[in-house]
N, C-alpha and C positions, 0 to 999 in steps of 0.2 A: 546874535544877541545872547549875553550869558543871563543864568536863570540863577533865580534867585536860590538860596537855600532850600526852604521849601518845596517850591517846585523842583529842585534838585530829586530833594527825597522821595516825591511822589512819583515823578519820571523812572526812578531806579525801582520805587515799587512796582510801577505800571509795568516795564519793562522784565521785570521779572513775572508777573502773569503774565505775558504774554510770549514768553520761551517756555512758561508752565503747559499752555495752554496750545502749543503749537506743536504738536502733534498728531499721528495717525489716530492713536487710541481716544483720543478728545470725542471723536466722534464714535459710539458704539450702541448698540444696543441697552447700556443703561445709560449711557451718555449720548440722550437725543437731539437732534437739529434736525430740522428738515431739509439742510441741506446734503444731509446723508439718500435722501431721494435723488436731489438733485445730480449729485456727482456718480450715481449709481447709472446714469443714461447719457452724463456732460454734452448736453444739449438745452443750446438755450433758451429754446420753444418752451421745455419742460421743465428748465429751470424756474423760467418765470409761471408758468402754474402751480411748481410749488411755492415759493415765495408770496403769489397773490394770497394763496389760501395758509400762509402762515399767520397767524392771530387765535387766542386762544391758548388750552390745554397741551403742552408740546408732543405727548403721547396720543391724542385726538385726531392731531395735524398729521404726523409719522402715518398712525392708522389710517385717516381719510385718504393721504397720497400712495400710500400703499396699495388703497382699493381700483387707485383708476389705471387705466389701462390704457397708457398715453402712445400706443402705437394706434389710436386711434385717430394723433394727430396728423396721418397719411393714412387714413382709412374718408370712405365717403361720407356727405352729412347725416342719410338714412341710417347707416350703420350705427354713425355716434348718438343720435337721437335714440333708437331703439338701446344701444351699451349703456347708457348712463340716464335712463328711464326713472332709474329709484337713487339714483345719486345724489347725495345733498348733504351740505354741511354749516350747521350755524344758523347763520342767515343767511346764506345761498340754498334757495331749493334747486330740485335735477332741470329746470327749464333754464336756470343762473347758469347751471355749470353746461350743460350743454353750448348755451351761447357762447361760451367765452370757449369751447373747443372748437365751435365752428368757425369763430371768427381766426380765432389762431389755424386753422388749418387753411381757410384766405389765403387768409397774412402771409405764409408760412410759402405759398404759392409763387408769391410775389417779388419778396424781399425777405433779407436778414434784419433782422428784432436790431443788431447792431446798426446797419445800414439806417436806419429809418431813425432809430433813437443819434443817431450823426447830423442827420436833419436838420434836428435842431439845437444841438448843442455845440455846435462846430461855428454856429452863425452867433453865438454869445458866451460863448465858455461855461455857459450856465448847464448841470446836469437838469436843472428842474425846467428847463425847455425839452429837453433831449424827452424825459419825462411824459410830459403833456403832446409830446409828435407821438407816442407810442399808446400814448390813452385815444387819442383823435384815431390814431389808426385800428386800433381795436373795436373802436365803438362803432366806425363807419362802414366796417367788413363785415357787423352783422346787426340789423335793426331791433333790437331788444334794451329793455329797462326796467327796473324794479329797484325797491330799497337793498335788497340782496345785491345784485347786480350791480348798481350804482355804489355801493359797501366797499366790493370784491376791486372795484376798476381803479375806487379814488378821484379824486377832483383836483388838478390843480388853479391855483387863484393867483391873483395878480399880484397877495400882499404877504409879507411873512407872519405877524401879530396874526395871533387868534386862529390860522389857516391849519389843516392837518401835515402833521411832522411826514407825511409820503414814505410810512416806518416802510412798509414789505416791498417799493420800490427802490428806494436807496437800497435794502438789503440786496433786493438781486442787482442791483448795480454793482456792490461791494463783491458780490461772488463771479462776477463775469469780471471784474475790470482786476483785480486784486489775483495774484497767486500765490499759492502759499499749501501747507497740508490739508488749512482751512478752504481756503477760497478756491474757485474753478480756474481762472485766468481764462476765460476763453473769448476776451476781449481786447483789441490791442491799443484801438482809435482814440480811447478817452482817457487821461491821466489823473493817477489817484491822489493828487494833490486837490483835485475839482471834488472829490465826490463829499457827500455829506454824509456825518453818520447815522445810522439806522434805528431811531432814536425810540425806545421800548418804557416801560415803565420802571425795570430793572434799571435800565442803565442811566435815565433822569435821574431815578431816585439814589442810587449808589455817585452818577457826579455831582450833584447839589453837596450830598456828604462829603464827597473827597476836597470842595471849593472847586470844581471845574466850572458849575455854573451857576450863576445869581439869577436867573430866569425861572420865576415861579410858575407861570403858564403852562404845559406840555402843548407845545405845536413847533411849526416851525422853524420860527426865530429860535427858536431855545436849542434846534438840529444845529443850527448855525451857531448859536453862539458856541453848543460844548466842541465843536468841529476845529472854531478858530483856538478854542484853549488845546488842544491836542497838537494841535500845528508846533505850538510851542516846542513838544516834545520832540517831535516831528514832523516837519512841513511839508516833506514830498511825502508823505504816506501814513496819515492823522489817523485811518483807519484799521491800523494794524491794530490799534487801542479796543475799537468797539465788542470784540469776540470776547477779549477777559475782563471789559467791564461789564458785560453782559452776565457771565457767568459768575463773577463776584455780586451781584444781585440775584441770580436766581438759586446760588445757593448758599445764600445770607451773611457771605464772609465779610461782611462790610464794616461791622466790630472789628472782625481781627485785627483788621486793616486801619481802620480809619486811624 
């Protein structure tokens, strides 16, 4: 399908943040993501504890995952419980983050994070199954709950309206399934035409600007709708877009642009 004018123009803008933005240096010391944790271990036990605990202060998140000390994900529960005693971020106190390393270390026992998230997405092409088998798995490896904890895990629901966008799980979706300078690629089972993008405040609010999307809500449906406008651009791989629309929101370039 050819694209209109318009969308010509916006495509060739997109496309050029995004060869802007595709590189090593993107990621540094003044140019933060937390997936610079992530890819410092490419492990996707620890990718997805950094990605749960992304939300917030981006220099917070960097600090918080900097403090933990995730070889404690093959360390025993006693160890972890006494290591991460005073550990706490947000609304996760140290009994939030302790659970969620014990259960990961479970999990971790058992099966691969990808195996499991296969589960369920293999049986509906849906990631947001794949999703909810990896929250089910998490939460039953170790008996704990709090508004923290409950925050950190997410919920998914049966509907798209009004539900939460599942922003830090799509992300670590994008960074295990996607490869690139950005992304880890250390997934191979699930194809980046399915994934949804990782839908922030930045990036709502810079595609409503660009006309990517007519959805005033921030949840779900709104993931989906800016997901299928990207498609346009590109169908097999809608997410190469989310990193420099990210970035054209959090550092205001959206005048220059628009």
């Amino acid at each position: 399908m050819s694209l209109k004018p318009l969308d010509q123009n916006l495509k060739a803008l997109l496309d050029a943040e995004v060869a802007k933005r595709s590189r090593s240096d993107e990621l540094s010391g003044t140019r933060l993501d937390p997936i610079m944790v992530a890819k410092r271990h490419n492990d996707e036990y620890i990718a997805l504890v950094c990605a749960l605990f992304a939300y917030g202060n981006v220099k917070q998140i960097v600090k918080f995952l900097d403090s933990l000390e995730f070889s404690l994900l093959d360390a025993d529960e006693d160890k972890i419980k006494h290591a991460l005693s005073y550990h706490y971020y947000r609304f996760q106190k140290s009994e939030d983050v302790i659970a969620l390393f014990i259960s990961l270390l479970r999990l971790k026992k058992q099966s691969s994070l990808e195996a499991i998230f296969l589960g369920g997405y293999e049986k509906s092409g849906s990631v947001i199954d794949g999703v909810a088998k990896l929250i089910d798995a998490i939460r039953s490896n170790y008996d704990h709950s709090s508004s923290g904890y409950d925050f950190l895990l997410s919920k998914v629901s049966g509907k798209t309206k009004g539900s939460g966008a599942l922003k830090r799980w799509m992300m670590f979706l994008r960074w295990m399934v996607r490869s690139d300078s950005i992304d880890m690629g250390l997934w191979s089972g699930v194809s980046k035409t399915d994934l949804i993008i990782p839908l922030d405040t930045h990036t709502f609010n810079v595609s409503k600007k660009l006309g990517l999307l007519s959805r005033k809500s921030y949840d779900l449906e709104a993931a989906l709708e800016l997901t299928d406008s990207l498609k346009r651009f590109d169908a097999s791989d809608p997410l190469k877009y989310d990193f420099a629309l990210y970035r054209i929101g959090q550092e205001r370039l959206i005048q220059e642009l628009a």
